[in-house]
Structures are given as structure tokens and as C-alpha cells.
C-alpha positions in Angstrom: -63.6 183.6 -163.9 -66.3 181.4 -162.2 -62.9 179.5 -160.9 -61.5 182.3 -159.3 -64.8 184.1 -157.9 -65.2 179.9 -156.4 -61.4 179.8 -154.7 -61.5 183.6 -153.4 -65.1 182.5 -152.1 -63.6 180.0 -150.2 -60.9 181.6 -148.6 -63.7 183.8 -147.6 -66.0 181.7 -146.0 -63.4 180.2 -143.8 -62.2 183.8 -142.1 -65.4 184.5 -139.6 -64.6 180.5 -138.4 -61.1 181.6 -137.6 -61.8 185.1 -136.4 -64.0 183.3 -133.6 -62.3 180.8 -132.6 -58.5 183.2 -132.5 -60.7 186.4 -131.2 -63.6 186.0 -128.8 -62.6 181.5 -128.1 -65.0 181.8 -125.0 -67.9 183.7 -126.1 -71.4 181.3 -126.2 -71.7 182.6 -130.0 -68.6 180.9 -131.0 -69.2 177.8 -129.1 -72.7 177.6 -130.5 -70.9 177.9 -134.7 -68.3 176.4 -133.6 -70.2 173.0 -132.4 -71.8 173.0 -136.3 -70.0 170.4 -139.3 -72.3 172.6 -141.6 -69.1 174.6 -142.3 -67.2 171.6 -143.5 -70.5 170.1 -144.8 -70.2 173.3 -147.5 -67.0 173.1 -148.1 -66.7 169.6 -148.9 -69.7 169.9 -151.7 -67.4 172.5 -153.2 -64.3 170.2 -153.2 -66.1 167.5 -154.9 -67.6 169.7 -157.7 -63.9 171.0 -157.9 -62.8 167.4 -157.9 -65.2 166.0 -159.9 -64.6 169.0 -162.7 -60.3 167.8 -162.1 -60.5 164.1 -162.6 -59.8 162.5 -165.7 -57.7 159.4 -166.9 -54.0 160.9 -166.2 -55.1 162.8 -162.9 -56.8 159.7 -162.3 -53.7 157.8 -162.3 -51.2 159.8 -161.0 -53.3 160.2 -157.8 -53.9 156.6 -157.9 -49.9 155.9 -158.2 -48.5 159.2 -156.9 -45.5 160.5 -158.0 -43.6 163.5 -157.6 -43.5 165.0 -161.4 -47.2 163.2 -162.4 -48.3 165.8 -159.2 -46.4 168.8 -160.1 -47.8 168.7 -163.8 -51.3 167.8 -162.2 -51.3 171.0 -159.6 -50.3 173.3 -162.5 -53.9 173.0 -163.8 -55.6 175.8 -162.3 -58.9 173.6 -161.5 -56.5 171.4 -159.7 -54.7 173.4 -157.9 -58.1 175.4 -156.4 -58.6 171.6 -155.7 -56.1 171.3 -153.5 -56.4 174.5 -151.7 -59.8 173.7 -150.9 -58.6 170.7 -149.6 -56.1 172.4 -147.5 -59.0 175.0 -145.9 -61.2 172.3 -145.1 -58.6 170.1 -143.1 -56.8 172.7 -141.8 -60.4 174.4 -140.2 -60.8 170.6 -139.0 -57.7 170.8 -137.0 -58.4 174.3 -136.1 -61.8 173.6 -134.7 -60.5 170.1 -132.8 -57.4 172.4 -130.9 -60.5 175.2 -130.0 -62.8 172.8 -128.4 -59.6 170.9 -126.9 -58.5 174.3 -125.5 -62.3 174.7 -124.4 -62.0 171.3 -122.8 -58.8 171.2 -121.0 -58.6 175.4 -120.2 -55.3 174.9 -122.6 -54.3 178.6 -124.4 -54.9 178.3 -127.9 -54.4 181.3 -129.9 -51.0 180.6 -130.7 -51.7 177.9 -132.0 -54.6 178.4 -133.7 -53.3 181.1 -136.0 -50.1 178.5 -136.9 -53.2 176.1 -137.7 -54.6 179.4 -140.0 -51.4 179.8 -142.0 -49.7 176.3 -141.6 -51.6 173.6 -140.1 -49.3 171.2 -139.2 -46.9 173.6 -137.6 -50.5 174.8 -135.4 -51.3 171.3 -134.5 -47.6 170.6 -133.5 -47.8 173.7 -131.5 -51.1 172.8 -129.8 -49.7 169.1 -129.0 -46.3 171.1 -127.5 -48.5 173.4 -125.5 -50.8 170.6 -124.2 -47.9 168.4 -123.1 -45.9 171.2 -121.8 -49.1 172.4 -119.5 -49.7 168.7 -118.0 -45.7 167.6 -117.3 -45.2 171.3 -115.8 -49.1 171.3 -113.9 -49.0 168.1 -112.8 -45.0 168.5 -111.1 -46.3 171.9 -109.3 -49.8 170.0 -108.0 -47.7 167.3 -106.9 -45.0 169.6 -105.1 -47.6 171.4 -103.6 -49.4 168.8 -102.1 -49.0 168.3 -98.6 -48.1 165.0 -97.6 -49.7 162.7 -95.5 -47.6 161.7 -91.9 
């Protein structure tokens, strides 16, 4: 019970982050949360009570020597697998919050990518890396055509 009321808890706390950052990206209250680690500071002390509760000899070793089938029996412990996803929230609000403040940077469109980053964060951070290159190799060849030249 106290498992599941921790894992639906932290697929909680993560939403408002995302709703920001996808929703209102320029408002001065997002920038202000968004410039905090205390998000990931919480987050992480829950990751290593969950680790802390997974860890023993054999899920010592098959993270130490990583295999396949030691991983699959590992994750089908329910402690471990809550593990994981925590894991997975933490890192993938990481990425999530380094593609907003590069979009806030750079004036790069981000919402696509950012809700990729909420569901599948490599595929957002992929898409964010597309969209930043794409911008630069097409902005910089229409400044360049633009610009007058010098007789």
C-alpha cells in the first residue's frame, strides 16, 4: 500500500513541472520553478529510500554485472520496479527542464518536444536536438541569403 500511495505520488509531483514548462514556457512563474533543483532534490531522496529498500546480494550483483534475465527477474519485484520508474521521472524531468531553458535561451519551439520528453524521453530529446539543428542550418542559410553584400 505505502508502495503504491509512494509511486502514484511521484507521478504526481512531476505533472505541475511539465504542465509549466508545455503550457505557459514564458511566464516569469515558470521560469522562477523552473530555475529550482529542489524538484529533483525530492525526488532523488525518494529514489534512494526506494533503492536502499531494493538492494540486496543478488540485485546487488546483477546491477553490478548486468545482464538481460538477472534484470528482468530483478524489475519484477514491485519495489524494484517503482525503482526504476522513479528513476525514469527524475531523468526524464532533467532532460525536460534542460530543452525548456534551451528553448528559453535560443527562442527554439519546444512543446513538441517537451511532451515526447513527458512520455518518452529519449525520443523528446532527439526531437529537441532535430529542431535545434534544423532552426540554425535553415536560419542561418536565410540570414546569409538575405544579407546584402558588400561591392
Amino acid at each position: 500500500m505505502m508502495l503504491d500511495w509512494l509511486f502514484n505520488g511521484a507521478n504526481l509531483f512531476v505533472l505541475p513541472f511539465w504542465t509549466l514548462m508545455i503550457v505557459l514556457p514564458n511566464w516569469g512563474g515558470t521560469r522562477w520553478v523552473m530555475k529550482s533543483f529542489l524538484p529533483f532534490v525530492a525526488l532523488v531522496a525518494l529514489y534512494i529510500y526506494l533503492l536502499v529498500g531494493t538492494i540486496d546480494g543478488e540485485s546487488a550483483a546483477a546491477l553490478a554485472n548486468p545482464q538481460l534475465a538477472d534484470l528482468a527477474r530483478l524489475f519484477a519485484n514491485p519495489q524494484a520496479t517503482a525503482t526504476g520508474w522513479v528513476h525514469f521521472l527524475v531523468m526524464d524531468l532533467f532532460v525536460g527542464r534542460w530543452i525548456y531553458w534551451e528553448g528559453q535561451r535560443t527562442g527554439v519551439w519546444t512543446v513538441h518536444s517537451l511532451i515526447l520528453c513527458l512520455f518518452a524521453g529519449p525520443i523528446g530529446l532527439l526531437s529537441h536536438i532535430l529542431t535545434q539543428t534544423l532552426r540554425e542550418r535553415f536560419l542561418t542559410q536565410s540570414s546569409e541569403s538575405t544579407t546584402p553584400e558588400m561591392s
